[in-house]
N, C-alpha and C positions, 0 to 999 in steps of 0.2 A: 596436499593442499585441501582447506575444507573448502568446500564447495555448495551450496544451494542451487538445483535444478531449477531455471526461468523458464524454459520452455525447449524442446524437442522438435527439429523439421526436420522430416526425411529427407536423404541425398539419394539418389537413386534407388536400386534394390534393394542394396544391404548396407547403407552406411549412413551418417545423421551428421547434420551439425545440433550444436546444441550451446545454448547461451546460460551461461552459469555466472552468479555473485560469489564470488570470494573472500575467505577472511585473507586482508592482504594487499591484495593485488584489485580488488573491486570488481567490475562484470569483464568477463572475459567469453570468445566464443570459439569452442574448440569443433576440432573436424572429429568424429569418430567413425572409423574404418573398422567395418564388420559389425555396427550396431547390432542389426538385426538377426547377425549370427554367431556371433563370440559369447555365449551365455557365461564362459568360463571367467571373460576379461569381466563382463559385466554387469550379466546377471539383470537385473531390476532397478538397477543405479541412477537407469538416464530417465526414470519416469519424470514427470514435473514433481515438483514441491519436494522433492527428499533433498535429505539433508548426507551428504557422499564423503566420503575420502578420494579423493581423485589422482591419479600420477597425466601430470600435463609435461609436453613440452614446448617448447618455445620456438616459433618457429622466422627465424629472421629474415626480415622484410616484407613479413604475410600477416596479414590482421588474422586470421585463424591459426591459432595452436592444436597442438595434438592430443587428443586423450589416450593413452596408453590402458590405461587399469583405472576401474573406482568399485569402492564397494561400498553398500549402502551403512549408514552408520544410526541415521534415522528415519526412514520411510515417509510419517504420518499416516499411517493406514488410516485412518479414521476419518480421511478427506472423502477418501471413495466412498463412505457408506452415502453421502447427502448429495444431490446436484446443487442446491446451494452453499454448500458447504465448497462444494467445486469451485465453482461461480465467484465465491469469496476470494480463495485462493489465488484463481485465476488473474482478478483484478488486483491484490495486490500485487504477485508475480510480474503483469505487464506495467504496473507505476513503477514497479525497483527497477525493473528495465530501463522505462523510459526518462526516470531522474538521476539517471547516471552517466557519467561518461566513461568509455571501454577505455581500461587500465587504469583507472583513477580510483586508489583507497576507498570503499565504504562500508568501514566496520561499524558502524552506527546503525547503516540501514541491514549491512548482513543480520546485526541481535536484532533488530526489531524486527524483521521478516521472520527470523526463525522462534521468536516467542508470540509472533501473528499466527503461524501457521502449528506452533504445538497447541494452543489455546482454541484453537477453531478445529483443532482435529478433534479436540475431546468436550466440545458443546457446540450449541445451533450458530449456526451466521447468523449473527444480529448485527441492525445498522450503527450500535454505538462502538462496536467494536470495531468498524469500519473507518467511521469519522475517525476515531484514537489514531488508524493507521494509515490515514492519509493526514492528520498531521503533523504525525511526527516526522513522517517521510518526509515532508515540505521540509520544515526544521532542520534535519538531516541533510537535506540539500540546500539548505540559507534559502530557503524559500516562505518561511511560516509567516501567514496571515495576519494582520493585525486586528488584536480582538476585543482592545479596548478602549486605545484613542484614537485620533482621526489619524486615516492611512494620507489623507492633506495636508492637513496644516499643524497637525500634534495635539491638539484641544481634548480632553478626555470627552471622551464622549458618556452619558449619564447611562445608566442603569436602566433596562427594558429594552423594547420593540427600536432595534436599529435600520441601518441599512447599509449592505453590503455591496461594496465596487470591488470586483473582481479586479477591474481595470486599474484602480486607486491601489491594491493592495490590502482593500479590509475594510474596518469600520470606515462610514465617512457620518462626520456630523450635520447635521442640519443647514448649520451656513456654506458646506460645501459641496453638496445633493445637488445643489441649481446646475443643470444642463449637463451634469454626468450619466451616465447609466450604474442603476444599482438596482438590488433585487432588497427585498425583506426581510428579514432575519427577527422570529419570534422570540420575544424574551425567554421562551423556556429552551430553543434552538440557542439560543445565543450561551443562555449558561450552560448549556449540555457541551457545546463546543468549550468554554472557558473550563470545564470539569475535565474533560478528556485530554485538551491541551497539557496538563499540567499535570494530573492524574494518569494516562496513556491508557495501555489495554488494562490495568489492573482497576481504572476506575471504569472501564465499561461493562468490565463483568460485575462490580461490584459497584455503581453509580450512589452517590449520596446526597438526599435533598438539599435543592438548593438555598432552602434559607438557613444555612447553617449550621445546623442541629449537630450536626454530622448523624443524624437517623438514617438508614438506607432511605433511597428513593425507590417512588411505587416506578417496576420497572417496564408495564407497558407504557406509562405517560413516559420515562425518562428515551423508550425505544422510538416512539412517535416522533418525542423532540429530536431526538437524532436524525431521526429519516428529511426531516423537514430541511434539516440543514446540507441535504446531499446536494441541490440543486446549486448553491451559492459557492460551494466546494468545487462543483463540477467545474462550474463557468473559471473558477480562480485556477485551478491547474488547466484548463486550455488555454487562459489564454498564456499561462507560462511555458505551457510543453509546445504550443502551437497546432494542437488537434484533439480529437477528443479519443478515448481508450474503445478498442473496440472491445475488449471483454463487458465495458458499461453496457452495450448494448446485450451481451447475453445474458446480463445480472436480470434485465426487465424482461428477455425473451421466456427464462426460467420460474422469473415470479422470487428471486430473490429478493430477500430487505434491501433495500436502496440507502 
C-alpha cells in the first residue's frame, strides 16, 4: 500500500501510532510495534511527510490497523534543510488529516499532497504555494470557496476589492454584506486566489500578471497578494473544520510566509 506519513505519536517506549493517507483506502492509522526498535522493519519510513511502501493489516472491529513492514520510496529530504520549509509541510500534513474522513478514498488529496510536499522540498515556502494548497484540498473535499459570485444569492459579483463571508461560503455582493460578517479581500488577493484556484501549485511557482498578458508576474507583489489572502482562508476552513489548525500557530511562532 502506498502510503503518505501525516504524522508520528509515540506509544510508550518502543512503539508509535501513526496516521498515514493512502492511495486507496484514504487516511488510515496504524499501530506500530517496535517503532523505535525494528530499524530492519523500518528503518526511516515512519518519519512525517515521506512517501512509503507500507504492509498494513486490517484489524477487525479496531479502528487501528497494523503496520507490519514499510520502506521508504520517497523521503523529501529537502524538508529538513528549512524550519519553514517544516512549518509548511506540517500545515498541509495536519489539513489532509483533518478534511478527511478515516477509510474514506482521497486520491485527489493523496496527488496533491505529495506534489505539495516534492515542490516545497526542492524551493522556499512561499505563501502562494500555500493558498494553491489549501484550495484545492477544500475542492478535493466539496468544500472550495466561492470566488466569484455571490456565495447568497448568485449575482456575479464585479471585478476588484470584494468581501469575503467565510460564514456565506465566499464572495458576497454588496446588496448582501448588510448584517453579515465578512473580512476584505484585495483586488490583487482576490485574483491571486482566482490564479491559484485554477492554476494550483504549478501557477504559484510560476504566477502570471493579472491583466492578462500572460507575462509572468513580479513575484514579491504576487507573494504579498497571497499572504494577505491567508486570513479569509483561515476564517473559511474553521468555520468548516470547526477549529482552528494548531500547526497555523507554529507557521507565525517560526516566522513562516503566512
Amino acid at each position: 500500500m502506498e502510503a503518505l506519513v501525516l504524522r508520528s505519536i509515540a506509544y510508550g517506549d518502543a512503539d508509535a501510532v501513526v496516521q498515514l493517507l493512502t492511495r486507496g483506502r484514504g487516511r488510515i492509522a496504524v499501530f506500530v510495534r517496535g517503532a523505535k526498535t525494528s530499524r530492519k522493519r523500518f528503518g526511516g519510513a515512519l518519519e512525517p511527510f515521506g512517501r512509503i511502501e507500507a504492509l498494513v493489516c486490517e484489524r477487525e472491529g479496531q479502528e487501528l490497523w497494523s503496520l507490519r513492514e514499510a520502506r521508504v520510496v520517497e523521503g523529501h529530504r529537502g524538508l529538513r534543510d528549512d524550519l519553514h520549509r517544516i512549518a509548511h509541510a506540517g500545515y498541509a500534513a495536519e489539513l489532509s488529516h483533518d478534511l478527511t474522513r478515516a477509510g474514506e478514498p482521497a486520491d485527489g488529496l493523496f496527488a496533491l499532497l505529495e506534489e505539495f510536499l516534492t515542490r516545497l522540498s526542492s524551493g522556499a515556502a512561499r505563501s502562494g504555494r500555500l493558498r494553491a494548497f489549501e484550495l484545492l484540498a477544500l475542492e478535493a473535499a466539496g468544500l472550495a470557496p466561492e470566488l466569484s459570485a455571490c456565495a447568497r444569492c448568485g449575482e456575479e459579483v464585479p471585478a476588484g476589492r470584494a468581501t469575503f463571508d467565510p460564514d456565506a461560503g465566499g464572495l458576497v455582493c454588496k446588496n448582501c454584506i448588510g448584517g453579515t460578517y465578512g473580512v476584505a479581500l484585495s483586488h490583487a488577493a482576490r485574483a491571486a486566489l482566482w490564479q491559484l484556484r485554477w492554476g494550483g501549485l504549478a501557477a504559484a511557482d510560476a504566477p502570471q500578471s493579472a491583466d492578462g498578458s500572460g507575462r509572468p508576474a513580479d513575484a514579491s507583489a504576487f507573494e504579498e497578494a497571497a499572504a494577505q489572502a491567508a486570513r479569509p482562508l483561515s476564517l473559511f476552513l474553521r468555520h468548516h473544520l470547526g477549529h482552528a489548525l494548531k500547526s497555523a500557530l507554529f507557521l507565525e511562532q517560526v516566522g513562516a510566509p503566512l
